[in-house]
The first five atom37 places (N, CA, C, CB, O) and aatype in JSON, in Angstrom:
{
  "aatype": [20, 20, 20, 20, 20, 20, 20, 20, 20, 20, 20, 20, 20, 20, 20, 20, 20, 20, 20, 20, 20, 20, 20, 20, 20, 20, 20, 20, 20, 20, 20, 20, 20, 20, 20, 20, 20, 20, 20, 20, 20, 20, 20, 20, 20, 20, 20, 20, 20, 20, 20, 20, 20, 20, 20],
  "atom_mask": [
    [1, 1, 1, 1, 1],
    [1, 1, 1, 1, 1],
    [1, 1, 1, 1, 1],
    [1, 1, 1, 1, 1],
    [1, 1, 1, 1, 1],
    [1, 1, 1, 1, 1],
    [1, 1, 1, 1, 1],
    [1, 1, 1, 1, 1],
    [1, 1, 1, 1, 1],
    [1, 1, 1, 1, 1],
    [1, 1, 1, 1, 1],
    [1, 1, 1, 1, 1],
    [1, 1, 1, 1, 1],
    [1, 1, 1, 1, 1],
    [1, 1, 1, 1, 1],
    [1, 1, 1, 1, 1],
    [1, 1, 1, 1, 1],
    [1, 1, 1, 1, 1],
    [1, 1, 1, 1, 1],
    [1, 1, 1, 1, 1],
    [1, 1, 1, 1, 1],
    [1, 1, 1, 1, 1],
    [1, 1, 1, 1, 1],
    [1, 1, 1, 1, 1],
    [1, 1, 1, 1, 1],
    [1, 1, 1, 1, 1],
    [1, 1, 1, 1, 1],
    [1, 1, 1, 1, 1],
    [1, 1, 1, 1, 1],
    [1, 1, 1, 1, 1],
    [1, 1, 1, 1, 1],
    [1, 1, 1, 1, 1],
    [1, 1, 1, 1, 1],
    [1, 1, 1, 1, 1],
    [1, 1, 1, 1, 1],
    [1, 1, 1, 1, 1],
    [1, 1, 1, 1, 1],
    [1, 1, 1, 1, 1],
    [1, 1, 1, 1, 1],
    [1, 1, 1, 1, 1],
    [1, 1, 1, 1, 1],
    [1, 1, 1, 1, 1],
    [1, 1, 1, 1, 1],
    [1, 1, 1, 1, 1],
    [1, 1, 1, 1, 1],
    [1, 1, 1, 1, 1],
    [1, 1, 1, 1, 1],
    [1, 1, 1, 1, 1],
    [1, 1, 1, 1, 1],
    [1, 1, 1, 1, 1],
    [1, 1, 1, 1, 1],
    [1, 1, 1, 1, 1],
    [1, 1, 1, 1, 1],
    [1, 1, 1, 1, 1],
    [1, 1, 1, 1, 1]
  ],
  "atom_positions": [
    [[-14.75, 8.68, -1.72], [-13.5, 9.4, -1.88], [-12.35, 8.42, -1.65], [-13.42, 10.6, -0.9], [-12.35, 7.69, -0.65]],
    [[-11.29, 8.38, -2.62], [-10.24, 7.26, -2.38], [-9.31, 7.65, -1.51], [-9.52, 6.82, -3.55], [-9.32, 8.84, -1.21]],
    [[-8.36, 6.83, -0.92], [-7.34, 7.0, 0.2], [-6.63, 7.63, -0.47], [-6.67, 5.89, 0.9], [-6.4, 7.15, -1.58]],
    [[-6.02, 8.85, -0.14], [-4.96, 9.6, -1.07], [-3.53, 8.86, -0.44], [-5.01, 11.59, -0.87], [-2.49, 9.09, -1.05]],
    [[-3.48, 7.94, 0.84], [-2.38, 7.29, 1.31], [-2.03, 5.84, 0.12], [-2.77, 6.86, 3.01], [-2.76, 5.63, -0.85]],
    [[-1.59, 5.53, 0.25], [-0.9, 4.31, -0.6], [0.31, 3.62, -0.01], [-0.4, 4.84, -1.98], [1.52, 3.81, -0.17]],
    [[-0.6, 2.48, 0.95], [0.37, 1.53, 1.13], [1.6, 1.13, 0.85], [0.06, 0.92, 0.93], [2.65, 1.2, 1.48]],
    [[1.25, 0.59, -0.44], [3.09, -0.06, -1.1], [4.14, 1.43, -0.94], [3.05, -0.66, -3.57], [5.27, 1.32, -0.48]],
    [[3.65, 2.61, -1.32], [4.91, 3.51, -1.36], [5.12, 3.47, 0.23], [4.69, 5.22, -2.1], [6.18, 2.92, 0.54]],
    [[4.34, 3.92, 1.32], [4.47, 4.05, 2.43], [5.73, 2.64, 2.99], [2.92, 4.12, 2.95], [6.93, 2.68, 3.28]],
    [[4.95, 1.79, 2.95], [6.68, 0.5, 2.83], [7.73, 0.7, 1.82], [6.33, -1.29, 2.32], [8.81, 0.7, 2.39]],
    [[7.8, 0.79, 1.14], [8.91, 0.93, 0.57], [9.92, 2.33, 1.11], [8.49, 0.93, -0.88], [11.14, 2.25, 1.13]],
    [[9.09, 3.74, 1.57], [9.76, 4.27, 2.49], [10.21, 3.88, 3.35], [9.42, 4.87, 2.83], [11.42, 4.03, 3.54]],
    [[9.44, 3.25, 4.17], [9.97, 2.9, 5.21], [11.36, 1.75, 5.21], [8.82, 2.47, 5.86], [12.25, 1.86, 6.05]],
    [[11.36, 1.29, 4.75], [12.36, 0.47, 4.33], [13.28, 1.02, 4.29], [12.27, -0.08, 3.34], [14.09, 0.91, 5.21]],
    [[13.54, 1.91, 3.09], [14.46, 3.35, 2.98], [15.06, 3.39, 4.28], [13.57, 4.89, 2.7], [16.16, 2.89, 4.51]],
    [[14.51, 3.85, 4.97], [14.51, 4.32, 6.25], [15.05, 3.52, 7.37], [13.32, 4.61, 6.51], [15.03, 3.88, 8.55]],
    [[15.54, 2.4, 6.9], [15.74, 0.87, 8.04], [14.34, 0.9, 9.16], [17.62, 1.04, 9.32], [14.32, 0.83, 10.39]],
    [[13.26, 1.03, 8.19], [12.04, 0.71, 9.82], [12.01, -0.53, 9.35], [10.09, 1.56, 10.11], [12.01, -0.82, 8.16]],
    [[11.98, -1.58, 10.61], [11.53, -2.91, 10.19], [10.01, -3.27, 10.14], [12.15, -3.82, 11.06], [9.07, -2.78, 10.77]],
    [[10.02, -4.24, 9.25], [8.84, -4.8, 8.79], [7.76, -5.07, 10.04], [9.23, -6.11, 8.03], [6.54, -4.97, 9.96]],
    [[8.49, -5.4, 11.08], [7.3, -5.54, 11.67], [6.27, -4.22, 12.51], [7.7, -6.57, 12.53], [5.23, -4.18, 13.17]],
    [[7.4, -3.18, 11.97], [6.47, -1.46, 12.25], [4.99, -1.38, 11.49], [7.51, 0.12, 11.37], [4.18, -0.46, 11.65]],
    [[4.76, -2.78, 10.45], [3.87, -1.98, 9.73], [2.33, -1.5, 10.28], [3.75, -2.71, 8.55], [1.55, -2.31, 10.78]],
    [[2.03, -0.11, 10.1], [1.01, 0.29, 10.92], [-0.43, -0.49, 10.48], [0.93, 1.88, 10.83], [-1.47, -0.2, 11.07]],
    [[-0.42, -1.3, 9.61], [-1.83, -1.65, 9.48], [-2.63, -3.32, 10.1], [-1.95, -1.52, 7.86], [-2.08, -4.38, 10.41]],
    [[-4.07, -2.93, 10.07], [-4.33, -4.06, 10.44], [-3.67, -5.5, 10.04], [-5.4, -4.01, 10.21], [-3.55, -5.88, 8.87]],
    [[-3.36, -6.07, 10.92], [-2.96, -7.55, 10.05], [-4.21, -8.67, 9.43], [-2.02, -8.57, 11.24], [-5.17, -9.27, 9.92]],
    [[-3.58, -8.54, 8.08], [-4.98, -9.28, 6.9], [-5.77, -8.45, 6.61], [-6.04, -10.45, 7.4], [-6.84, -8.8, 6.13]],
    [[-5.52, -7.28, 6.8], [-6.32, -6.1, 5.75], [-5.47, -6.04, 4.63], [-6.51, -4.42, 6.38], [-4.36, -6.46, 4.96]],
    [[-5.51, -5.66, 3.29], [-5.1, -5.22, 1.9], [-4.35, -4.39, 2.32], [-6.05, -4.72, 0.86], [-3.15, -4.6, 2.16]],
    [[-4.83, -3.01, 3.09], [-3.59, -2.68, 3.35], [-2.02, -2.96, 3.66], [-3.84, -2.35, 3.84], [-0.99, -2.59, 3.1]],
    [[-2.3, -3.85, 4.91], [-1.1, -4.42, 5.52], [-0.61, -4.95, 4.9], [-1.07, -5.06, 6.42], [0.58, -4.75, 5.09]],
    [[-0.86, -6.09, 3.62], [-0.35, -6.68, 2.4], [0.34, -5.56, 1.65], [-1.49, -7.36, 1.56], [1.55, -5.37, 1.72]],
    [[-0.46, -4.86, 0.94], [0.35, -3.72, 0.21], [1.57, -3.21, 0.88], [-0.51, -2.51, 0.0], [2.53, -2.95, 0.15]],
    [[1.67, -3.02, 2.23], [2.7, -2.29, 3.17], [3.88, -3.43, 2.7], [2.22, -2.2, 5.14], [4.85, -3.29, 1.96]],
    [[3.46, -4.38, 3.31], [4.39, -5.49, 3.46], [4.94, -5.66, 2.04], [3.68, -6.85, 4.06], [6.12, -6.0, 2.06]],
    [[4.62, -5.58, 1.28], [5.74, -5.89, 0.09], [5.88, -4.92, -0.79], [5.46, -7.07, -0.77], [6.26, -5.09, -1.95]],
    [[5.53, -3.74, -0.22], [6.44, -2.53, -0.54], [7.7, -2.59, 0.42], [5.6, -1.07, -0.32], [8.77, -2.42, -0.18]],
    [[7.79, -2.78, 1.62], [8.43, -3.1, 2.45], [9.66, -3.87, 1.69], [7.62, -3.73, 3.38], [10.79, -3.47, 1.44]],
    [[9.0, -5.15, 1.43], [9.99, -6.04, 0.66], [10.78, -6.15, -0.66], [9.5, -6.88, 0.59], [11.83, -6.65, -1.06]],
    [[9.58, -5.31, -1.22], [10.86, -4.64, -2.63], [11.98, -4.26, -2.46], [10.61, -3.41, -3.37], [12.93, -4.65, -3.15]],
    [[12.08, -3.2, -1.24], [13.02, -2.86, -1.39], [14.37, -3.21, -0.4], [12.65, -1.8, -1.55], [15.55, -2.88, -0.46]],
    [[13.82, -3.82, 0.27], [14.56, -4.66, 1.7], [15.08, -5.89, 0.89], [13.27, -5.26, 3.22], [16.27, -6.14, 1.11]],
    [[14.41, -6.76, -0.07], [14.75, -7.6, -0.4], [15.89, -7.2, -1.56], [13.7, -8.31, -0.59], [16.93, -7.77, -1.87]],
    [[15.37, -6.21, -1.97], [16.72, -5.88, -3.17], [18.19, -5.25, -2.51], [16.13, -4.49, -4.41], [19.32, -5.49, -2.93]],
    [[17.79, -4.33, -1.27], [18.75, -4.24, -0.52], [19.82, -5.62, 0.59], [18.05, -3.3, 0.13], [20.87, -5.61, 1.23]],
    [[18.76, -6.58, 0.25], [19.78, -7.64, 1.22], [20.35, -8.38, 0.02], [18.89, -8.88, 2.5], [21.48, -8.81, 0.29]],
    [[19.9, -8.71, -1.41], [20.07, -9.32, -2.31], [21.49, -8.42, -2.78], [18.76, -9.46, -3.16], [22.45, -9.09, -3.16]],
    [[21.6, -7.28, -2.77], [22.7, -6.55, -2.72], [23.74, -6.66, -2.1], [22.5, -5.72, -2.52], [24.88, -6.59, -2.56]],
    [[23.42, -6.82, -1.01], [24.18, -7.02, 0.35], [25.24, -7.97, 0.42], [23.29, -7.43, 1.39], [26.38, -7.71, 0.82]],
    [[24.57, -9.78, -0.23], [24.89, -10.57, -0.28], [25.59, -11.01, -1.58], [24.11, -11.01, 0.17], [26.16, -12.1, -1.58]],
    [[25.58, -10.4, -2.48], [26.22, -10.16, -3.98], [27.68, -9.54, -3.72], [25.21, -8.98, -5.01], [28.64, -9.96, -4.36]],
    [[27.81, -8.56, -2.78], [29.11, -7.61, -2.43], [30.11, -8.74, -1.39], [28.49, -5.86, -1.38], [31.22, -8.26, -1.16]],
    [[29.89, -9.97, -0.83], [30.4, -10.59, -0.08], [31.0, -11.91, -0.98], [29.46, -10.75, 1.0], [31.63, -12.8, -0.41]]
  ]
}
């Protein structure tokens, strides 16, 4: 039965959310925690890339 959870969206919420990266709940060097982490960074990175465009 597959994980009905999904990493990358779960980071990229969180992000949303200002949780920082280093909240991410998964093992570190599991696939998961990868997937987290740059869901995480999609959107953190497009939000600071933003950030720094407006200055």
């Amino acid at each position: 039965m597959p994980n009905s959870r999904d990493p990358f969206e779960e980071g990229e919420r969180a992000a949303r959310k200002n949780i920082p990266a280093e909240a991410n709940p998964y093992r570190f060097g599991s696939e998961e925690h990868a997937l987290w982490a740059a869901g995480h960074e999609k959107i953190a990175g497009a939000r600071e890339a933003g950030e720094s465009e407006d200055d």
